[in-house]
MIDREN-340315 format. One record per residue: x, y, z of N, C-alpha, C in turn; residue in three letters. Coordinates in steps of 0.001 Angstrom, whole numbers, plus 500000, padded with zeros to 6 digits. Example, Ala and Ser with C-alpha at 12.3 -4.5 7.8 and 13.67 -1.06 7.14 Angstrom:
BEGIN
(rec (513190 494310 507800) (512300 495500 507800) (513200 496700 507800) 'ALA'),
(rec (512850 497750 507080) (513670 498940 507140) (512900 500030 507870) 'SER'),
! end
This chain:
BEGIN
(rec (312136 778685 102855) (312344 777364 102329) (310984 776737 102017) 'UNK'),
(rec (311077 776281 100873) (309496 775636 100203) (309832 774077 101075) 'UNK'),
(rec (308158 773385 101408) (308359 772240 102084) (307762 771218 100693) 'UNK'),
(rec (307928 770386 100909) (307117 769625 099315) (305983 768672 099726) 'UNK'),
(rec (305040 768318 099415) (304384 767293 099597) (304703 765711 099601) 'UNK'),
(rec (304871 765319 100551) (305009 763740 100611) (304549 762844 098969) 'UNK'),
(rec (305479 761815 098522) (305007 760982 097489) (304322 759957 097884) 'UNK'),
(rec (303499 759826 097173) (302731 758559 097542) (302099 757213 096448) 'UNK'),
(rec (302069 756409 096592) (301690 755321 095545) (300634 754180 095972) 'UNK'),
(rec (299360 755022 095093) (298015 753608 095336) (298109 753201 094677) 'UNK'),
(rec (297457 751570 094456) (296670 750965 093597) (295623 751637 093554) 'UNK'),
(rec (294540 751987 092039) (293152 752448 091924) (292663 751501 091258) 'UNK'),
(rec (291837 751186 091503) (290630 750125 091153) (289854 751169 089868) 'UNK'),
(rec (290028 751190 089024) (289028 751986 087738) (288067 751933 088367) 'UNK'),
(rec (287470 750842 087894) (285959 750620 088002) (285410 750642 089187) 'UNK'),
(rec (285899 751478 090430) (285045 751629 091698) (284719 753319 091490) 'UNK'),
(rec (285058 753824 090484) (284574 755350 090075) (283317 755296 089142) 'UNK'),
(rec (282251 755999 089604) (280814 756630 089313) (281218 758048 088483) 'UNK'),
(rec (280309 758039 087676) (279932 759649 087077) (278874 760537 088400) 'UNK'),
(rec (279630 761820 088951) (278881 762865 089150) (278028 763381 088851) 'UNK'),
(rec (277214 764059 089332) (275821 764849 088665) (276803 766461 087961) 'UNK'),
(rec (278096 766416 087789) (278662 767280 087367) (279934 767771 085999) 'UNK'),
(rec (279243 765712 085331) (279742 765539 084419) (281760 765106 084788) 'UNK'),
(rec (281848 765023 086124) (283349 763971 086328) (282882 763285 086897) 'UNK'),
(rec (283531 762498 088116) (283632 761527 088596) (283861 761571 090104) 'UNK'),
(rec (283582 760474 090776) (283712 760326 092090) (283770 758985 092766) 'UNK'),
(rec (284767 758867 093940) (284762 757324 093889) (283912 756761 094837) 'UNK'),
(rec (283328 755669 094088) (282332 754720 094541) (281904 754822 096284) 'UNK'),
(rec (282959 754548 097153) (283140 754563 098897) (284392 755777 099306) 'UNK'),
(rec (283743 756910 099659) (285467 757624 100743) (285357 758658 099585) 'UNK'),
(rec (286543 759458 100100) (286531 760481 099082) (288040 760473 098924) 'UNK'),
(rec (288490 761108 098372) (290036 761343 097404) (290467 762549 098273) 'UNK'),
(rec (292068 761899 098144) (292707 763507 098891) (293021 764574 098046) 'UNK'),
(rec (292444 764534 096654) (293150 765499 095752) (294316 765569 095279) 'UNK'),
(rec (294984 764831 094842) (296458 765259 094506) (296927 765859 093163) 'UNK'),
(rec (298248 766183 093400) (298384 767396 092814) (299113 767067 091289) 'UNK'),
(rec (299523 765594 091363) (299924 764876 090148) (299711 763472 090342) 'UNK'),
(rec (298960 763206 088894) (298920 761256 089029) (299643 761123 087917) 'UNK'),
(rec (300255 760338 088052) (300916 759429 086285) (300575 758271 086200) 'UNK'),
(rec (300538 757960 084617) (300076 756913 084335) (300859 756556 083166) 'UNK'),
(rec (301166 755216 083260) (302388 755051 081501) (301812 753843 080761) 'UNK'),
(rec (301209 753434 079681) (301210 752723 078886) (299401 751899 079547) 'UNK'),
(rec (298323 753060 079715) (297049 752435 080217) (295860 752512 079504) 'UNK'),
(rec (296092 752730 078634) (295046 752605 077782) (295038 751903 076331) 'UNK'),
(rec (293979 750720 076462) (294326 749977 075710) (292837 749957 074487) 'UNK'),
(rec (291553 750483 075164) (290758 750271 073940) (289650 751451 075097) 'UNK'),
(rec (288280 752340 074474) (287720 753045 074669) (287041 752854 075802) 'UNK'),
(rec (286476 751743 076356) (285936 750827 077871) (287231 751838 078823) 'UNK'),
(rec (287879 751474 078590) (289138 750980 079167) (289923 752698 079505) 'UNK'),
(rec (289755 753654 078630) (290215 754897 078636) (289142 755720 079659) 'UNK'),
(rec (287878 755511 079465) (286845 756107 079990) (287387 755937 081611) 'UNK'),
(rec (287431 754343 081953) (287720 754246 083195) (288511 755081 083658) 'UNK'),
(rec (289924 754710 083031) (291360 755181 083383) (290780 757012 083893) 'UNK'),
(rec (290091 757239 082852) (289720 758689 082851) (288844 759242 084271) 'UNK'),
(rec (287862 758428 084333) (286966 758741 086046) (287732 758820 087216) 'UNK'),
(rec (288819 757762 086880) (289327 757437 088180) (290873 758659 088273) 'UNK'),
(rec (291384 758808 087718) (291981 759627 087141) (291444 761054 088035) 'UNK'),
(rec (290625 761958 087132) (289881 763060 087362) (289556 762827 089556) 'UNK'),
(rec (289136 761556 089847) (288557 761462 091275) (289732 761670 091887) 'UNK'),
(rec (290541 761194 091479) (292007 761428 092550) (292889 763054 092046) 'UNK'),
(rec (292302 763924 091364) (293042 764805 091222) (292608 765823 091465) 'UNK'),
(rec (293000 766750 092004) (292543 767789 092929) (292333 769082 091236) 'UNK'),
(rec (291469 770044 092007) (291384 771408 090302) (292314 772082 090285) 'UNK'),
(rec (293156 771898 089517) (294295 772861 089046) (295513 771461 088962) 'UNK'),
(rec (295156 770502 089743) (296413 769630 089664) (296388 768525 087963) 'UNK'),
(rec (297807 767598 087833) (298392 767651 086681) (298139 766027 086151) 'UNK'),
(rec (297795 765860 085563) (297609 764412 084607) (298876 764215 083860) 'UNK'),
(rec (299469 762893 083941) (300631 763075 083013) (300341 761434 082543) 'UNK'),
(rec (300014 761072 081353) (299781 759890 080930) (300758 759658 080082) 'UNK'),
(rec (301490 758394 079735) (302113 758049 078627) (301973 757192 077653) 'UNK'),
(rec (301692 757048 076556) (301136 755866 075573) (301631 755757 074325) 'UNK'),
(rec (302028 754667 074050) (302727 754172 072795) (301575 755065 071696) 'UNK'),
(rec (303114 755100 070539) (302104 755748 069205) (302766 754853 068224) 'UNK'),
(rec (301931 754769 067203) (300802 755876 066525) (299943 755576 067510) 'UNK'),
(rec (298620 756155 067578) (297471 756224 068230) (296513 755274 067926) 'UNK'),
(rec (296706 754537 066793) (295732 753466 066492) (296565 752364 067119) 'UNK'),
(rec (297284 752167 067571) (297931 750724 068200) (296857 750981 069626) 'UNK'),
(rec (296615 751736 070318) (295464 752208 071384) (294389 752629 071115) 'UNK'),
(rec (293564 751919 070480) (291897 752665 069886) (291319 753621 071477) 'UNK'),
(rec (291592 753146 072412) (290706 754193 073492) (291652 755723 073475) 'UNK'),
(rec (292906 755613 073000) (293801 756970 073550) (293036 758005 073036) 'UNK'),
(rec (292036 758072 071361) (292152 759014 071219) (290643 759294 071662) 'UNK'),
(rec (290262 758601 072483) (288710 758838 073027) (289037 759566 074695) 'UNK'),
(rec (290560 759378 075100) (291029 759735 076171) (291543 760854 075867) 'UNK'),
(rec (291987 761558 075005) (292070 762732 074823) (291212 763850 074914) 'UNK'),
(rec (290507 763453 073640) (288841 764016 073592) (288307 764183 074637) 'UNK'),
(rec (287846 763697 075406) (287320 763250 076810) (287965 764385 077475) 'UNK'),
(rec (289361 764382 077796) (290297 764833 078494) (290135 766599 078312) 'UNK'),
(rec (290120 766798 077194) (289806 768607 076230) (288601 768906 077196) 'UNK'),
(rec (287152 768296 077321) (286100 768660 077697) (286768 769430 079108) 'UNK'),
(rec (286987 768904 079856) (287283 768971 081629) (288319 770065 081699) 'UNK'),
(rec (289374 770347 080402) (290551 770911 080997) (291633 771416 079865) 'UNK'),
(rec (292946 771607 080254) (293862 771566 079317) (294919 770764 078900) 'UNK'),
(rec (294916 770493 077609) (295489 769165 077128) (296512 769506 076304) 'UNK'),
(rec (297948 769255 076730) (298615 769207 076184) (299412 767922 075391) 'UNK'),
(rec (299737 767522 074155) (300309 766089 073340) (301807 766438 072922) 'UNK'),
(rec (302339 765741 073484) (304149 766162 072960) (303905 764731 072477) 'UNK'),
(rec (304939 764668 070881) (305671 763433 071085) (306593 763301 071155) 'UNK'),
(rec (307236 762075 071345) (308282 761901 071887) (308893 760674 071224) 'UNK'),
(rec (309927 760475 070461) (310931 759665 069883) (312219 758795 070600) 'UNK'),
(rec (312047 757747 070786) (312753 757175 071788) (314320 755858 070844) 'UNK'),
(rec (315184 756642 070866) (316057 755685 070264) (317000 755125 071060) 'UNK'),
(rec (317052 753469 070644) (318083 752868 071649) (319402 752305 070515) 'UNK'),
(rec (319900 752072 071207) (321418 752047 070763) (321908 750549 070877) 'UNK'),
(rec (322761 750066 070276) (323142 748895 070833) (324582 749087 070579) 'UNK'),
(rec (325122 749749 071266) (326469 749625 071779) (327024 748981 073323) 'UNK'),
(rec (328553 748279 073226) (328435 747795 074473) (329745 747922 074849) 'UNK'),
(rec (330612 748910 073992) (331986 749252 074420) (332630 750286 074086) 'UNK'),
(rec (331592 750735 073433) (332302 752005 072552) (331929 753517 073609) 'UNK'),
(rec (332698 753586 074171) (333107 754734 075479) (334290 755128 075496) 'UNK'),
(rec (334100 756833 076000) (335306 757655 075774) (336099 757360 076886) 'UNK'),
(rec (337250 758223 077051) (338087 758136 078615) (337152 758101 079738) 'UNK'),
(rec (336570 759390 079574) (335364 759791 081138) (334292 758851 080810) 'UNK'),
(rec (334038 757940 080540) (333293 757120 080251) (332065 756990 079766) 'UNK'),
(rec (332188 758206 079033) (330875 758504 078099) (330397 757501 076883) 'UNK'),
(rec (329074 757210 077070) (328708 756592 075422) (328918 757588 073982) 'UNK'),
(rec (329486 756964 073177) (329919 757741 071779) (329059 756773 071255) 'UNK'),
(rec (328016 757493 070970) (326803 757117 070271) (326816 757431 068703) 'UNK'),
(rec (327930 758160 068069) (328395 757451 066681) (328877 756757 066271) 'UNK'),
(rec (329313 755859 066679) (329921 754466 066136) (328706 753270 066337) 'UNK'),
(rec (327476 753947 067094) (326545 752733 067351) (325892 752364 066498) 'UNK'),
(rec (325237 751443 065869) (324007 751278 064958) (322988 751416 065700) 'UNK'),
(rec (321910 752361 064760) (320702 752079 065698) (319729 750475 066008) 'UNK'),
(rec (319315 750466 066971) (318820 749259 067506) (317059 749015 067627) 'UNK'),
(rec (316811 750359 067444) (315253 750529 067582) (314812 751668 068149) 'UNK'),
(rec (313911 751858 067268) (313122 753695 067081) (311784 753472 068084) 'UNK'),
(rec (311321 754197 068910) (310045 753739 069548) (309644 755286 070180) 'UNK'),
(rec (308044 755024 069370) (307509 756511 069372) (306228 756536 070295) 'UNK'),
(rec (306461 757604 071765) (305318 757795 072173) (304898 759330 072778) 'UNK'),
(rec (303657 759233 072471) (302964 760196 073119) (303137 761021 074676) 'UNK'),
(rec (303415 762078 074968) (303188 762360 076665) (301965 763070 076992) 'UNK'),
(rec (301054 762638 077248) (299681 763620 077774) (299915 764237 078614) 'UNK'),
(rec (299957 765733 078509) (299844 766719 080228) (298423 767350 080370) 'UNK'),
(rec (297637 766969 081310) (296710 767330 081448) (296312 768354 082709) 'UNK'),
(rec (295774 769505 082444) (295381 770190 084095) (293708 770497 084418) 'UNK'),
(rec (293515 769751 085321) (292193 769458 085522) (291220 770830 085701) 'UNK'),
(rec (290292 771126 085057) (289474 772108 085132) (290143 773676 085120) 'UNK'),
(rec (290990 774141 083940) (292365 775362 083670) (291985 774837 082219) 'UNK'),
(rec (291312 775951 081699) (290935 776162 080752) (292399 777222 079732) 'UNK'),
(rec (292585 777032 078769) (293786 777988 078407) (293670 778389 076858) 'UNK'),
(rec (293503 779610 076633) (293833 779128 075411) (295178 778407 074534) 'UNK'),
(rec (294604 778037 072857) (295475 777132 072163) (296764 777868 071439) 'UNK'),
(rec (298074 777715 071607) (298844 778019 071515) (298755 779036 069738) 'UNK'),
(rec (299084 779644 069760) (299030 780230 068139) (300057 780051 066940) 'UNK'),
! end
């Protein structure tokens, strides 16, 4: 039987993360327990701002463990995302799905088992974003 690692949820302060003499990052006081996934949804808002997200990011994640960021697209509504990408390639492997998000505005139209019948709905609004998967220092090659 596999045991799992406990979940856990900090606040991170960006800006208490320093650059390394090793080209990442490290935080300011204490050290990081490494973990094995951070997420982050909708944090980057301009290039200041990605860099951070990015130090602090990298300090809390152990080598081999998983970055999973999420951010509205297109990519220019976030001028730092695509400096957080870039950034992101140097250290590791970067994967970009997008992702198409449609909502519905139906509010009665359900079958017996009480399923939504999402053809009779009009659509209500299209909303397109990005998923960053990142693995810290797992170099791979690019898909062909």
């Amino acid at each position: 039987m596999m045991k799992c690692r406990a979940v856990e949820a900090r606040i991170v302060q960006w800006d208490d993360y320093t650059h390394d003499n090793k080209g990442g990052a490290q935080a300011s006081s204490g050290s990081s327990p490494g973990y094995d996934v951070v997420l982050g949804a909708d944090v980057v808002y301009n290039p200041g701002n990605a860099v951070s997200f990015m130090r602090a990011a990298l300090a809390n994640l152990r080598d081999g463990g998983l970055l999973c960021v999420c951010s509205p697209a297109p990519s220019e509504l976030r001028p730092g995302y695509e400096q957080l990408v870039e950034r992101l390639h140097e250290r590791g492997t970067v994967h970009v799905i997008p992702i198409m998000l449609v909502h519905h505005s139906c509010t009665h139209n359900t079958d017996a088992s009480a399923r939504l019948d999402s053809t009779n709905c009009p659509v209500r609004c299209l909303r397109e974003f990005n998923l960053v998967l990142f693995w810290k220092n797992i170099l791979a090659l690019p898909p062909c």
